[in-house]
C-alpha positions as CSV (number, residue, x, y, z in Angstrom):
1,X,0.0,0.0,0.0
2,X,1.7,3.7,-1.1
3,X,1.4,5.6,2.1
4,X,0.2,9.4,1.8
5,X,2.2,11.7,1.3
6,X,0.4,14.8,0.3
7,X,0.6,16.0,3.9
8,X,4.3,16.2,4.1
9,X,5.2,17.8,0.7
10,X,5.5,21.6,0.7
11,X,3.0,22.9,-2.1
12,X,5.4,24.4,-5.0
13,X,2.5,27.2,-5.4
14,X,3.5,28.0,-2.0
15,X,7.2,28.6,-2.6
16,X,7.8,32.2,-3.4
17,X,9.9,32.8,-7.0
18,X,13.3,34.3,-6.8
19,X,11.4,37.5,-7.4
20,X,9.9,37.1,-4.3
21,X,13.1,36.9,-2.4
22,X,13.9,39.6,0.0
23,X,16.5,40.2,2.4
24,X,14.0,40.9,5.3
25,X,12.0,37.6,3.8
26,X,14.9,35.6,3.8
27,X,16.4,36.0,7.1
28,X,13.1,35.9,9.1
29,X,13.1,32.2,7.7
30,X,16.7,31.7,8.8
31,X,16.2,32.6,12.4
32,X,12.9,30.6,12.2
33,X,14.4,27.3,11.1
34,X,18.3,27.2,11.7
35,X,20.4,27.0,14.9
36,X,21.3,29.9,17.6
37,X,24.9,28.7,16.6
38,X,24.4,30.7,13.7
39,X,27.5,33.3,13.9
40,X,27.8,35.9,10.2
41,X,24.2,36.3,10.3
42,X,24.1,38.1,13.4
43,X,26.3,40.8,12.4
44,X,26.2,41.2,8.6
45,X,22.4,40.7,8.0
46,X,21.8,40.1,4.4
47,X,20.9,37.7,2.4
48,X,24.2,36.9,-0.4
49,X,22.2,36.2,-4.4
50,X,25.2,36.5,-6.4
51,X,29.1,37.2,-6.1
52,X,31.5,37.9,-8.4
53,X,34.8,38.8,-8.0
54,X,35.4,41.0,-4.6
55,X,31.6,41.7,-5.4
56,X,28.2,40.7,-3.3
57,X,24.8,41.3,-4.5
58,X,22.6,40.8,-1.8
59,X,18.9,39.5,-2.2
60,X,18.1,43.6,-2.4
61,X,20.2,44.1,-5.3
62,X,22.6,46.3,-3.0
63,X,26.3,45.5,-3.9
64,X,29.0,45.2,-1.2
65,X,32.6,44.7,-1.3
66,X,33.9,41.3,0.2
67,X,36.7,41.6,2.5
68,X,35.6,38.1,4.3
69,X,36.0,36.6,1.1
70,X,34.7,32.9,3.0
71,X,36.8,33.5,5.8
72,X,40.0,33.5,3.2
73,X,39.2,30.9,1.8
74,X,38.4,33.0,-2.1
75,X,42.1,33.4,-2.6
76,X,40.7,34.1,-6.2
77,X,37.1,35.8,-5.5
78,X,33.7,34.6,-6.4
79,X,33.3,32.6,-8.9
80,X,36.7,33.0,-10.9
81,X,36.4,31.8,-14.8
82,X,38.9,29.7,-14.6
83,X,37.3,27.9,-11.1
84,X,33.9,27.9,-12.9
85,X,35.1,26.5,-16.2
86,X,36.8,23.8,-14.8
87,X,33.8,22.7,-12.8
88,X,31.8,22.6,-15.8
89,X,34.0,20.8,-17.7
90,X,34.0,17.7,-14.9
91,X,30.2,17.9,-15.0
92,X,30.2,17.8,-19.0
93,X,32.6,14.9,-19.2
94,X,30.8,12.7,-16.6
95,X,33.8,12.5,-14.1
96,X,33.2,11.2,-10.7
97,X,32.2,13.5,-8.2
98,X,33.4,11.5,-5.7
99,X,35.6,8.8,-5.1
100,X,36.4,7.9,-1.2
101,X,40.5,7.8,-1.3
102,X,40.3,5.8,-4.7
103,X,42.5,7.7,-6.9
104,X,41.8,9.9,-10.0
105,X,43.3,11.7,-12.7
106,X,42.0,14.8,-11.0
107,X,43.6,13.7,-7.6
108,X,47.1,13.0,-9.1
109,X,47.1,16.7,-11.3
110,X,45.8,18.5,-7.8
111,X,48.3,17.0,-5.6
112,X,51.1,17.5,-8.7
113,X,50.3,21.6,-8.4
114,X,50.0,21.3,-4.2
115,X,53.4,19.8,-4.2
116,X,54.5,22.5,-6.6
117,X,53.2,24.9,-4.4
118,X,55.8,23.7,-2.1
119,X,59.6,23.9,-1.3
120,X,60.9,21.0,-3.0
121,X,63.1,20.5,0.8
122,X,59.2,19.6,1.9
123,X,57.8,17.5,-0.9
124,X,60.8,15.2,-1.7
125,X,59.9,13.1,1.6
126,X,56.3,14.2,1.9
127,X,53.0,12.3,2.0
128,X,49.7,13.4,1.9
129,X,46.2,12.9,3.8
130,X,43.1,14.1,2.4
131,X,40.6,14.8,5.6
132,X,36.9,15.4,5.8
133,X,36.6,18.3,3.9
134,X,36.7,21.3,6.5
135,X,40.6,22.6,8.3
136,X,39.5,21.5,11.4
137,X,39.3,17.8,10.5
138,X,43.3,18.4,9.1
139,X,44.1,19.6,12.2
140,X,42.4,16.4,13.7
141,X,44.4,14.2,11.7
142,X,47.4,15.9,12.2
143,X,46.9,15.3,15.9
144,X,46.6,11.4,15.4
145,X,49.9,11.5,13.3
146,X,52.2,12.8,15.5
147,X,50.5,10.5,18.3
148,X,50.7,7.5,16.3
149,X,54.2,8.1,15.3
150,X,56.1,9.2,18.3
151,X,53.7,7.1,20.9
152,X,53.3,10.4,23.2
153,X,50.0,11.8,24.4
154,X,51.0,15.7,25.3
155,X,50.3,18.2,22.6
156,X,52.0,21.4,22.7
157,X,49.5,24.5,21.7
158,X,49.8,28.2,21.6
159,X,47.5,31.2,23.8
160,X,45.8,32.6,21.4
161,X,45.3,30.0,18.5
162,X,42.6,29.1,17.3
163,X,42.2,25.5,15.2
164,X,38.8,24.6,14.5
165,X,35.8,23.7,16.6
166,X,35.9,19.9,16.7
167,X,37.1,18.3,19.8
168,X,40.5,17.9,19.6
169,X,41.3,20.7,17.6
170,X,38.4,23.2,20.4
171,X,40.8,22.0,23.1
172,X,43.7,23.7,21.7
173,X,41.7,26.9,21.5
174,X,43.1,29.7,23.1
175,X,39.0,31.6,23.5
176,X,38.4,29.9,26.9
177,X,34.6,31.2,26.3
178,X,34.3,28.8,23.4
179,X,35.4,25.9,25.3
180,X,33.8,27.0,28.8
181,X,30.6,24.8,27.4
182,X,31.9,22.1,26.4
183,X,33.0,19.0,28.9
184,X,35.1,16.3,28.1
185,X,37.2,17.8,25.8
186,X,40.8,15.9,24.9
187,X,43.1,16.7,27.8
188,X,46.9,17.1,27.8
189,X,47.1,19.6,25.8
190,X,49.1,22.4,26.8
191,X,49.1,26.3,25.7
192,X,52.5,27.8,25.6
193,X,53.2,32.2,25.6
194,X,52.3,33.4,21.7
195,X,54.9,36.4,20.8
196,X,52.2,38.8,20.6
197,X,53.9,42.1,19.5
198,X,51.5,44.5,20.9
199,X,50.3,42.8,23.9
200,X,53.3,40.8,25.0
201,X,52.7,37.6,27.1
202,X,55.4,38.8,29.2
203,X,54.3,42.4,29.5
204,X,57.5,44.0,27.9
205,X,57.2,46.6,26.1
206,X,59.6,46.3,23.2
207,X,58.3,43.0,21.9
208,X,61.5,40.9,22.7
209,X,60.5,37.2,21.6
210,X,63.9,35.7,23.3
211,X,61.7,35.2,26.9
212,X,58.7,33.2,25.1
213,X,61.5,31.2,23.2
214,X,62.8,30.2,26.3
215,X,59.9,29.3,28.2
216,X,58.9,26.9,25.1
217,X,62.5,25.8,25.3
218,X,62.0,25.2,29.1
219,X,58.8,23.4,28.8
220,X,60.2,21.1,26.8
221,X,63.1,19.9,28.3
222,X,62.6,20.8,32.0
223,X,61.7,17.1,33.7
224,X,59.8,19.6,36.5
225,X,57.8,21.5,34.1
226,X,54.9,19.0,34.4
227,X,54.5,18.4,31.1
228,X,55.1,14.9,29.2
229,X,57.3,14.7,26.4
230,X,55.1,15.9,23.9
231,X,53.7,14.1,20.7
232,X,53.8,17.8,18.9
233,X,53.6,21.2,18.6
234,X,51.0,23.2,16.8
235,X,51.0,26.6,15.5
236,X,49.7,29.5,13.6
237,X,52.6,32.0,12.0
238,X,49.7,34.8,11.5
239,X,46.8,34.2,14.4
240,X,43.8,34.8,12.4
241,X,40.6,34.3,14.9
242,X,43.0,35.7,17.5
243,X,43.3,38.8,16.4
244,X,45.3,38.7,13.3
245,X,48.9,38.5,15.6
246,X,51.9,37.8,12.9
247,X,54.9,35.7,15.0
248,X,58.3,37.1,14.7
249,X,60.3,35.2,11.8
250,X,63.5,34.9,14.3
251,X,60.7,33.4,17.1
252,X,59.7,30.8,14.1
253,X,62.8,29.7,13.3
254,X,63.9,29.4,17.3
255,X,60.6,27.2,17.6
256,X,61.7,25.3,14.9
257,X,65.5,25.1,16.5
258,X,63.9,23.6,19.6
259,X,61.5,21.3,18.2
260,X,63.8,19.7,15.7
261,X,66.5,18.9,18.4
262,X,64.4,18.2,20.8
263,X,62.5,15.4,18.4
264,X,59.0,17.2,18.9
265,X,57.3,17.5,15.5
266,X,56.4,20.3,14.2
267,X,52.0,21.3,12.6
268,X,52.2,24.3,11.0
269,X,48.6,25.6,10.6
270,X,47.9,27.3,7.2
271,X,44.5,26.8,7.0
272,X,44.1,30.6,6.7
273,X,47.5,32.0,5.8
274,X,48.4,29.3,3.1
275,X,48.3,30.0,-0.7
276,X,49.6,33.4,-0.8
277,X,47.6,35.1,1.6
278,X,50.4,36.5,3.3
279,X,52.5,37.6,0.6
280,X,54.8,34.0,0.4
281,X,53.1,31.1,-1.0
282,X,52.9,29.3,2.4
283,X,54.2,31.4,5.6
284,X,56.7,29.6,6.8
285,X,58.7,30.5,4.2
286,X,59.1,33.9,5.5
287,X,61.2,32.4,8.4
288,X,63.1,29.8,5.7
289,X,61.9,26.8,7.5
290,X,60.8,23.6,6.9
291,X,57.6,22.4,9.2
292,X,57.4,18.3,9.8
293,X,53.3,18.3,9.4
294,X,51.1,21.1,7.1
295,X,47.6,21.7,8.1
296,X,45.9,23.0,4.5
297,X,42.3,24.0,3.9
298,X,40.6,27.3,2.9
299,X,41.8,28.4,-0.4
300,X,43.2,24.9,-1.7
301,X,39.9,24.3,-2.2
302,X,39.4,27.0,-5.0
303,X,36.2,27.9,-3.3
304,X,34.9,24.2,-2.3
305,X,35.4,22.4,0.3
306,X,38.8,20.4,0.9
307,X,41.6,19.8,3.8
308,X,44.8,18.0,3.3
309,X,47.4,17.4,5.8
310,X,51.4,17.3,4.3
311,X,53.7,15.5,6.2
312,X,57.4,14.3,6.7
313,X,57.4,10.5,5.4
314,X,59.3,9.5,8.8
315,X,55.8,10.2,11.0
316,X,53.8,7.8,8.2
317,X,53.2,5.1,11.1
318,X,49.6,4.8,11.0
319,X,47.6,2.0,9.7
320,X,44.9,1.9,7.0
321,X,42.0,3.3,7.9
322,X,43.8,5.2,10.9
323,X,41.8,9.0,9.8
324,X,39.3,8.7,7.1
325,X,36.1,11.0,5.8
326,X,33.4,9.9,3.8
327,X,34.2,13.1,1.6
328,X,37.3,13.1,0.8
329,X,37.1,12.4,-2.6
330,X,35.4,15.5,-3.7
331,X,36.8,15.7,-6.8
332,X,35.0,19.0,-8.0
333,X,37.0,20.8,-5.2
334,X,40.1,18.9,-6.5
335,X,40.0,20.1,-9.7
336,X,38.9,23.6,-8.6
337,X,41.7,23.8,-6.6
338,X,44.1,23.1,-8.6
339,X,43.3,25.7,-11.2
340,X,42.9,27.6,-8.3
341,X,46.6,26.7,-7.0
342,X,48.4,27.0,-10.4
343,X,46.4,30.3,-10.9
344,X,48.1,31.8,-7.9
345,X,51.2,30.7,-8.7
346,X,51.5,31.6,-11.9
347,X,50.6,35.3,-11.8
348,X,52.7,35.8,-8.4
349,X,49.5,36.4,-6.3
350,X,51.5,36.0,-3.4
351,X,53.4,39.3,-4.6
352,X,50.6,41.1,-5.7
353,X,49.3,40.1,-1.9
354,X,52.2,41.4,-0.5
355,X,52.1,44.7,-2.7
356,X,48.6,45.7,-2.2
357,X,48.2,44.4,1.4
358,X,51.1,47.2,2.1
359,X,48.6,49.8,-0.1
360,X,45.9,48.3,2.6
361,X,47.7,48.7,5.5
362,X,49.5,52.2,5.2
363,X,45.4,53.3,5.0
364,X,44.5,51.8,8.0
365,X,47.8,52.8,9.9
366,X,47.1,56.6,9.2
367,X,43.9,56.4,11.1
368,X,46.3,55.8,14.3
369,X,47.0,59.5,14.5
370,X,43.6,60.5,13.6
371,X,41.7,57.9,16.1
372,X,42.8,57.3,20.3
373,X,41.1,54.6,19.8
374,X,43.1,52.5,17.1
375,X,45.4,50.5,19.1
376,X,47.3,48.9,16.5
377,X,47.4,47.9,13.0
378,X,49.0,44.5,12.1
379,X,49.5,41.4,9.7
380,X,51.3,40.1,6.7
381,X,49.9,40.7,3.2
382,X,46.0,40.6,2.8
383,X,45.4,39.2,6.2
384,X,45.4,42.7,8.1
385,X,43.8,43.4,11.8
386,X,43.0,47.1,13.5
387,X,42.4,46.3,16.9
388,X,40.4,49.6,18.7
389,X,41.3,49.9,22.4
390,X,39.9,52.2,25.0
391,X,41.3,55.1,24.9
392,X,43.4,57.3,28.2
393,X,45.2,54.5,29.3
394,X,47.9,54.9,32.1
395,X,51.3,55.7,30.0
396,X,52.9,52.3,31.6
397,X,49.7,49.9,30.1
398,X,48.4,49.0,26.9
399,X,44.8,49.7,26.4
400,X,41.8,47.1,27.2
401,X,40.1,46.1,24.3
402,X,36.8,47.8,22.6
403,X,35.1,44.7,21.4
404,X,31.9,47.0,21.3
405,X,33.6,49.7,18.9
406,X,34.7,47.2,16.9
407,X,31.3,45.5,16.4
408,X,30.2,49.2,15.9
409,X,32.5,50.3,13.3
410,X,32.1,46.7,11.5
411,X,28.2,47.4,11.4
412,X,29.2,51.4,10.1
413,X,31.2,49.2,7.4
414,X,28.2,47.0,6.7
415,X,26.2,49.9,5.9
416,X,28.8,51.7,3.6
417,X,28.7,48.0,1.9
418,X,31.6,46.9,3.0
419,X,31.7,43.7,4.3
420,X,34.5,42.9,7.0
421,X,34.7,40.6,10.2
422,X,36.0,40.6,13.8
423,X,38.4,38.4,16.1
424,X,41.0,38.2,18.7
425,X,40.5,39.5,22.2
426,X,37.1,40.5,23.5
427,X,36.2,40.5,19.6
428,X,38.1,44.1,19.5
429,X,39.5,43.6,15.9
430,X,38.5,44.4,12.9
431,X,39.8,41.5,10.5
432,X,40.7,41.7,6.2
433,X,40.5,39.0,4.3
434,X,40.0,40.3,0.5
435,X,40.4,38.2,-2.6
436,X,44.1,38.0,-3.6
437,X,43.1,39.7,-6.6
438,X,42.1,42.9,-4.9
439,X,43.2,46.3,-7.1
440,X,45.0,49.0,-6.5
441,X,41.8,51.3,-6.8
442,X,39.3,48.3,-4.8
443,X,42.1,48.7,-1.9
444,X,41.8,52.5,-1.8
445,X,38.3,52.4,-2.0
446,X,38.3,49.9,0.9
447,X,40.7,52.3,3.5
448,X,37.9,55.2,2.2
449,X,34.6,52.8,3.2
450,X,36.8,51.8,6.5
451,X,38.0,55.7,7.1
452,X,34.4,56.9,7.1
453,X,33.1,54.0,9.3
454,X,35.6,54.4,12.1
455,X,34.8,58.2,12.3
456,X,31.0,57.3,12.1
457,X,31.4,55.2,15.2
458,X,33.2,57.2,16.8
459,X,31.0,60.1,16.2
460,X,28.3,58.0,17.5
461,X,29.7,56.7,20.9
462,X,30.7,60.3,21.4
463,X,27.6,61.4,21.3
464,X,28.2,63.5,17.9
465,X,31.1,65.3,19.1
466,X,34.8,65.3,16.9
């Protein structure tokens, strides 16, 4: 007997035409039907119909200029030619779409251009993992690696990072209120001082990363430190969700001094910074090392969803089966990736990065004479941070952080259409992520939107006073 139906199907003349669509229709039915751990929404309410480029069109028609960019991960913008052609041409020539770990055509020619991507020091004794497709399941597997392989259970992380929000990867968080929640997380993990240059772990003034060196250095082989000799150490080289905080290349290349003779492997994160986001190819180049494990995600993907972990063939202990993911075998992201990759790498994105990101920055860094209240303006390339501080702080202190500023001056940006995000302490900065292939003029015209949005909010909270 064919059961019913009819009750449970939503009536098509009930569904409204794209015509229809609204931003105010639109997000009423997304706070009716999806979770409260909803986060973009909240502060950049629109509804996204169309993208191209550094462009959004929202469901309004209003246009908007993306420096989110997916978190970093559109190294190339919206829809890039190149990206869209090559999806097209899978779909036309009935390719798989996915293929568990079975290998492909596709597979070989994307990890040919991510090894190319690489120092050839790296990739001559490297192996790769494909993960579940999101960073934080990289960072998972990386985790199990350098378990497997050196037998030990400790896990070195830094205050400050931030690695994704699954369990293993939450408990090396450095936002205790994201992990306050959550019981049970993995324990012996361990979070080491993070050379912050403007709000030193130490409290000195002139940035000198030789104390935080030390301490790691102490941690490690100090038999009264209270920590077990560790199975890793995990890092960012640019914090991103912390507050955009670039590490020191001498620090970088200390860490990597102590963790190579001290037999600790070595996860560098660059789910956020890799792929010329920070004006080298991958950012531990700027500090001319060579990491044991590579965390990859975000802009590998050319726009879809993909994480890889690259590793030193010496930790390659595990058995089969030991991380797996129904997904990856996503073999559109695979070949959008690698057009992506070879796209970057071809036109010397990571240059242009590095050339327009200064452009970017030198705006932002004039509104520190103009504004008390911008504490600092930091980063590498085109991931830049302006944290905004309270202002009248005593001469010997830095100033607290202005997490509610900076949520004001993102929403003065949101309604100049510019579309920007926050991070790193208490929220309090504001965070750039535009496509690589930002211009010269898109750049200016950001530090203009950004210019008139910090002096809006201020103006505000001032009660209209200059």
């Amino acid at each position: 007997m064919q059961t019913d139906k009819s009750n449970h199907r939503r009536d098509s003349s009930n569904i409204p035409s794209r015509y229809d669509h609204s931003n105010e229709r639109l997000r009423r039915s997304q706070t009716e039907r999806e979770s409260c751990a909803r986060t973009y929404p909240r502060s950049l309410p629109f509804a996204v119909e169309r993208a191209r480029g550094i462009e959004l069109i929202d469901a309004d028609g209003e246009r908007y200029i993306d420096c989110l960019a997916g978190a970093g991960t559109l190294v190339l913008g919206h829809n890039h030619p190149k990206v869209i052609r090559e999806v097209e041409r899978l779909l036309a020539e009935d390719r798989p779409l996915h293929t568990l770990d079975i290998t492909t055509p596709e597979k070989e020619a994307f990890v040919d251009a991510l090894f190319d991507s690489l120092p050839d020091e790296f990739t001559d004794t490297a192996k790769v993992q494909f993960c579940s497709p999101a960073g934080t399941d990289a960072v998972e597997a990386a985790l199990k690696l350098v378990k497997t392989a050196t037998g030990n259970r400790s896990v070195l992380g830094f205050q400050g990072g931030y690695h994704g929000m699954t369990a293993g990867a939450l408990s090396l968080m450095g936002d205790t209120g994201a992990k306050e929640p959550v019981h049970g997380l993995p324990s012996n993990v361990h979070h080491l001082p993070y050379p912050d240059l403007y709000r030193h772990p130490f409290g000195l003034d002139d940035g000198d990363h030789e104390p935080v060196s030390q301490f790691v250095e102490r941690v490690v082989t100090d038999p009264a430190s209270g920590v077990t000799d560790p199975a890793g150490t995990i890092v960012e080289l640019v914090q991103g969700e912390g507050g955009v905080n670039p590490a020191p290349d001498e620090w970088v290349r200390e860490l990597r001094r102590i963790t190579s003779e001290h037999d600790v492997p070595l996860i560098v994160d660059e789910i956020q910074t890799g792929m010329g986001r920070t004006g080298e190819t991958w950012a531990f180049e700027h500090a001319d090392i060579i990491p044991d494990v590579l965390t990859c995600s975000k802009a590998i993907g050319g726009g879809l969803p993909l994480a890889v972990v690259v590793y030193d063939e010496s930790l390659d202990e595990w058995e089969p089966g030991a991380h797996a993911g129904t997904f990856r075998g996503h073999q559109l992201a695979m070949a959008a990736g690698r057009v992506t990759i070879e796209h970057v790498l071809e036109n010397d994105l990571d240059k242009h990065a590095a050339e327009v990101g200064t452009r970017l920055r030198s705006h932002l860094h004039e509104l520190t004479s103009e504004f008390d209240v911008v504490g600092d303006v930091r980063g590498r390339g085109l991931m830049l941070g302006v944290e905004f501080v309270e202002p009248n702080a005593p001469d010997d202190e830095r100033p607290q952080p202005d997490g509610n500023l900076a949520s004001a001056v993102q929403a003065a940006c949101f309604e100049r259409r510019l579309v920007i995000e926050t991070g790193g302490r208490d929220s309090a900065v504001a965070r750039f992520l535009p496509p690589l292939t930002i211009s010269h003029d898109q750049v200016d015209e950001v530090g203009t939107r950004f210019r008139e949005a910090v002096e809006a909010a201020v103006t505000d909270r001032s009660g209209g006073a200059t």
